[in-house]
N, C-alpha and C positions, 0 to 999 in steps of 0.2 A: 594475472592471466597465466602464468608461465607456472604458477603453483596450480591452479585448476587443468592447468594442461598437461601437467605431469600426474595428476589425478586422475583423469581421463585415462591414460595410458595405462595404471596398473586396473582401473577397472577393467579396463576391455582384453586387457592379456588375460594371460591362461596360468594355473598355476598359485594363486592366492586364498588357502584355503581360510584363510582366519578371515579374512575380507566378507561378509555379508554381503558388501553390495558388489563384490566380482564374483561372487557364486551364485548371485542372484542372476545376475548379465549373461553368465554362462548356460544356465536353463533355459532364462529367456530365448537366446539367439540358438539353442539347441530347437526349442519347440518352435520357433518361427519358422527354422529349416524342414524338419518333418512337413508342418505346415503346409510350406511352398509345395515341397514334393506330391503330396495327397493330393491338394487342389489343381500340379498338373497332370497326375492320373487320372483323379473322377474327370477333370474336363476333358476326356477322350471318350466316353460313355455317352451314345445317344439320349439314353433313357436318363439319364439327369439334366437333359436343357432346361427343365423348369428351373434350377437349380444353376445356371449360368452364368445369372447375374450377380449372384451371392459370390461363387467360386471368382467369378472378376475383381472384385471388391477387394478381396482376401487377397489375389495373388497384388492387387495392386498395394495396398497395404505391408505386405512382407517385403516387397521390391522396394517401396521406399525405406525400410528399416533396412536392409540389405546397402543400401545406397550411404544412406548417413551410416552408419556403422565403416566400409570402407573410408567416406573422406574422414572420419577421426584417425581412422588406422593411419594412413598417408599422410593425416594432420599430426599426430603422434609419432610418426616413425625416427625423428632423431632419439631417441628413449629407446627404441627397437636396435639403431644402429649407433650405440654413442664415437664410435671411432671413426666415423664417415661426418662431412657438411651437411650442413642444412639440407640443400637440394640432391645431393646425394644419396644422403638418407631415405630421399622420398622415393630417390629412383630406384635404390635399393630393393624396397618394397615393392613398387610396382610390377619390376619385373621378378619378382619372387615367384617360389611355388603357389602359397596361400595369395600372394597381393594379386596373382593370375587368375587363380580360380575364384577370389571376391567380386572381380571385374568381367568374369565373366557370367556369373550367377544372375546379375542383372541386369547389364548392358542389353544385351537382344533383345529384353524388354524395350528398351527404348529407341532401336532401330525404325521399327516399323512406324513411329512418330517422323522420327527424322527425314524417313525415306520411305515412304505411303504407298508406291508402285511396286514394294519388295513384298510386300506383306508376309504372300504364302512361302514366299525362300526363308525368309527371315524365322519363319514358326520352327523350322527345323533345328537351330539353333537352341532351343530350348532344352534342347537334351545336356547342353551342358552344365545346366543346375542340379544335373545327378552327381557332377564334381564338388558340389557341395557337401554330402557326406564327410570328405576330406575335412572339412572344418569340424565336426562328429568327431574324427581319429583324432584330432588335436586337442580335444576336451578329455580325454579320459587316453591315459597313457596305455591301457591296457590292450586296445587296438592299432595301437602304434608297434606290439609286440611282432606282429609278424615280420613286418620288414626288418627290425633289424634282425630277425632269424631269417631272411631271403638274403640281408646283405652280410652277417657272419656264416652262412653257409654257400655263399656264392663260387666258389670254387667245387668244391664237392655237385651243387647243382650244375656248372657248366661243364663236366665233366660227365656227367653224366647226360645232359641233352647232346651232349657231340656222339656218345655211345647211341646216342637213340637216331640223331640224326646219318649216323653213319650205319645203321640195320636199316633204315627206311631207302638208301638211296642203295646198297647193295640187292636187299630184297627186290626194288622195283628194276634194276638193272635183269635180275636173273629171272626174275617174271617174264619181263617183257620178251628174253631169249627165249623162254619155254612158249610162251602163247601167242609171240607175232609167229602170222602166219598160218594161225588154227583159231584165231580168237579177233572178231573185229574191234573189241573195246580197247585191245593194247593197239594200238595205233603207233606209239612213241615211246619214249621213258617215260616221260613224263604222266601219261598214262597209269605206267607202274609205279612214280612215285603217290599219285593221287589213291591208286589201289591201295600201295603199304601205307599210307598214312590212316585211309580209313580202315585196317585191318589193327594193325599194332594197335591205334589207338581206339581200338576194339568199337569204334561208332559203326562200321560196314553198312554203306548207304545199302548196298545188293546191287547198282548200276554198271558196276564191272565187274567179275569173278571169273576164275580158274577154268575152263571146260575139261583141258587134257588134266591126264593120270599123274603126271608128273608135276604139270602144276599145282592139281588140286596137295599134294605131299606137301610141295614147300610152301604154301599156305598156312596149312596144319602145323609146320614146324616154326612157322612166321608170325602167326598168330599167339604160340605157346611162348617163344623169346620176346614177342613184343606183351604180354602181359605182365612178365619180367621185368622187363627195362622200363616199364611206366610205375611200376611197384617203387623204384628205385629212388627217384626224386621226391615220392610220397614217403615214403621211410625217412629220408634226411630229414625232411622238412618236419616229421614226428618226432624223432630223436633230435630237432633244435626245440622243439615246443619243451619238451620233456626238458632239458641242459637248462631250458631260461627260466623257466618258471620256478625250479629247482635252487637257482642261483638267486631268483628275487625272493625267494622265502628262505632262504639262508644267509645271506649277506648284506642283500639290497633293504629288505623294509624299512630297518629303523637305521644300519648303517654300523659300521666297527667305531670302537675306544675303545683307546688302550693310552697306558701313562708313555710319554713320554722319556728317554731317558740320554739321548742324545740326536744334535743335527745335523748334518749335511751340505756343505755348500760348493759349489763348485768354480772352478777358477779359471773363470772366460777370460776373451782375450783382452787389455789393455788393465787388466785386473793389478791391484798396486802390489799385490803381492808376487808376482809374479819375476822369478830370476833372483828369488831373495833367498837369505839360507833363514830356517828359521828361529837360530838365535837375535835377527836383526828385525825379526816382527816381533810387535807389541800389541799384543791380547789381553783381555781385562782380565783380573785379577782371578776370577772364579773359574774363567774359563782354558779347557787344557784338549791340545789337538793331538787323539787317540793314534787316529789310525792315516796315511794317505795312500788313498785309492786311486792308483795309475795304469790305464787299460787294465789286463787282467791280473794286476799285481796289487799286492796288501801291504804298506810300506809304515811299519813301526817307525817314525821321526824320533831323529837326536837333532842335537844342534845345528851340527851342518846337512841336515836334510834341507836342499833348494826345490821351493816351488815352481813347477812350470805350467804351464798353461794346458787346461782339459782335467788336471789334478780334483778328483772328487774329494775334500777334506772333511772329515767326522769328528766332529766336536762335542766335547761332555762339559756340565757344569759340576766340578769339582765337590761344591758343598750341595747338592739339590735335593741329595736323600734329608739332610741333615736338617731341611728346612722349615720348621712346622707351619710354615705363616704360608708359604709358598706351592701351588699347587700347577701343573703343565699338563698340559692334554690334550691328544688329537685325534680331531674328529674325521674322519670319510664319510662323507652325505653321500647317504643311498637316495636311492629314487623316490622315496614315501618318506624320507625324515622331513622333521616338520620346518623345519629351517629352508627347504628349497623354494626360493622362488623371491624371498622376502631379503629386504633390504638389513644390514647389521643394526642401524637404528631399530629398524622394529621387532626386532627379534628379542622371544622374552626372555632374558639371563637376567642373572643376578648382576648386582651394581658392584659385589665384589667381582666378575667376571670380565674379562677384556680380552676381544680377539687381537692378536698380534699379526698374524700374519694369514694371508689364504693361498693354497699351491692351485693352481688351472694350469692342465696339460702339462706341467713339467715348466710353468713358469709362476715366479712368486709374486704376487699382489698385497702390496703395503695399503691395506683397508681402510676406507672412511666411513661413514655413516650412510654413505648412497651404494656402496657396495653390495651387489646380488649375490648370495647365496646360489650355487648351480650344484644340479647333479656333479657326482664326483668331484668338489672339492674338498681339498684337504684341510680343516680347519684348524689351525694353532693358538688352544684357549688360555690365557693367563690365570688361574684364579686363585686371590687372595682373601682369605677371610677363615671362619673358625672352623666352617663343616671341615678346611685342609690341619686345620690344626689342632681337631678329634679327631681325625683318620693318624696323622702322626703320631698323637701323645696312644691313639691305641694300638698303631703297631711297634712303639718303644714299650710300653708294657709285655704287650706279647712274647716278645723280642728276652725281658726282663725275667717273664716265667721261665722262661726254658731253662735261662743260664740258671 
């Protein structure tokens, strides 16, 4: 059970492109969605009641696929949250963005069962299976782009809505000076803010406007900054489209490698090296500590160099050029390499190949076979076999010609 149950869970995630039968799951529950939606449109058209019975059918149909599809989700979710409990896990989800919007896709459906005197309140509720789109953005990353160009341009935009919010509440202040008094619609500020907001944001219902000489001016001059200052957030937001899409076709598709040539570790606290000089550490044999990197300082170690704690140390292997059998290489997973998503067992490398290590976020993951593959992990490959030892015997020839 617990192996079909962990089967379940990579079917129904997102993300398995080799998987058949999760790209199948993902179509499927893509067209069920469209589906549901259509059928609660046409059922607002008089002139399809012959056509009612059918559209019931079908919504009934997608709700229940809607329905079992969440209790797998929630039956699945320790695999979603492996670092949380059993029941934790479930709650995890439930209150999540997607486990909210699953739950609510269908649930109203079954209100008006439970509670038969709500009927017509209840219908209104329907609206919220337009949240289901949201499940759409999760299948295909490429609608996922906006947000994060809303959330790495978030500063530039609130910066700019404060510019706009501070034209709209000074315009509607100095409105209301010019026309209370000669104008019934300025009543208040607030008046003038309901004027500047439909002016800047160039909708102008025509239910309040300018009468006097002087207001009609600062309109004309309110109207010309306020198509400005909405220009303004439309521009970032184009020059983020532009930054991102730029950055996945140059870096992100298939992802960086490059060899290897030296690593990195650094020396937290309770670390056994720590307050040592480092004539009295013992490092294998091949291995030789280059460089220590201490706050903004670059510290070339002799013997009496003492370790302390925060010390970034940069380690080389001694003989690794020299090695022909011996091949190191590390991978950055971009967003589209074919490695994301899938587990190190199933991933297809060669049997001379062995991942040693994977970096996430700035912390390092000593891998097993159930280890996921994510965006932006740093993959550290071992590989041993002949392709590294015709790459060496052909740049010692090379090497050979010149001299």
């Amino acid at each position: 059970m617990k192996k079909w149950k962990k089967r379940i869970y990579h079917v129904i995630s997102i993300g398995d492109r080799r998987d058949t039968l999760s790209r199948a799951f993902d179509i499927f529950i893509v067209a069920v969605i469209l589906l549901n939606l259509f059928v609660t449109f046409a059922d607002t058209f008089d002139e399809l009641d012959n056509l009612r019975p059918l559209f019931n059918a079908i919504e009934l149909v997608t709700i229940i696929i809607f329905t079992i599809e969440y209790i797998l989700r929630l039956w699945t979710a320790e695999y979603l949250y492996p670092g949380k409990s059993y029941w934790g896990a479930k709650l995890a989800f439930a209150i999540s963005f997607y486990g909210i919007i699953d739950l609510l896709t269908f649930f109203p459906y079954y209100l008006p069962i439970m509670v038969p005197g709500g009927i017509v309140a209840f219908r209104i509720l329907r609206v919220f299976r337009i949240f289901r789109l949201f499940k759409i953005n999760a299948q295909y990353d490429a609608f996922n782009v906006i947000t994060d160009i809303l959330y790495e341009k978030k500063n530039q935009l609130f910066s700019s809505i404060c510019l706009l919010l501070m034209l709209m509440v000074a315009s509607s202040l100095a409105m209301y000076s010019l026309e209370h008094g000669h104008n019934s619609g300025f009543d208040n500020a607030f008046s003038g803010i309901w004027w500047s907001t439909s002016a800047i944001l160039t909708v102008g219902y025509g239910d309040i406007y300018p009468v006097t000489t002087a207001g009609r001016i600062l309109a004309i001059i309110i109207a010309c900054l306020g198509v400005g200052m909405v220009a303004v957030p439309t521009g970032i937001i184009s020059a983020g489209f532009v930054e991102k899409y730029t950055k996945i076709k140059n870096s992100m598709t298939q992802g960086e490698e490059h060899e290897v040539r030296f690593i990195t570790s650094a020396v937290n606290h309770g670390h056994s090296w720590c307050g040592k000089k480092l004539r009295d550490i013992v490092l294998p044999p091949q291995l030789l500590l280059t460089v220590v990197m201490r706050g903004s300082d670059q510290i070339v170690p002799d013997g009496d160099t003492v370790i302390h704690e925060g010390d970034v140390l940069v380690l080389a292997g001694q003989h690794f050029a020299e090695r022909s059998d011996m091949n190191l290489r590390e991978i950055v997973v971009g967003e589209e390499h074919p490695w994301v998503g899938d587990r190190i067992c199933d991933l297809d490398i060669s049997r001379q190949e062995l991942i040693v290590s994977v970096e996430r976020k700035g912390r390092m993951i000593i891998p097993n076979g159930d280890t996921e593959i994510k965006k932006d992990d740093v993959v550290l490959v071992y590989r041993k076999g002949s392709d590294a030892a015709r790459q060496a015997s052909a740049s010692r020839a090379k090497k050979e010609r010149k001299k």
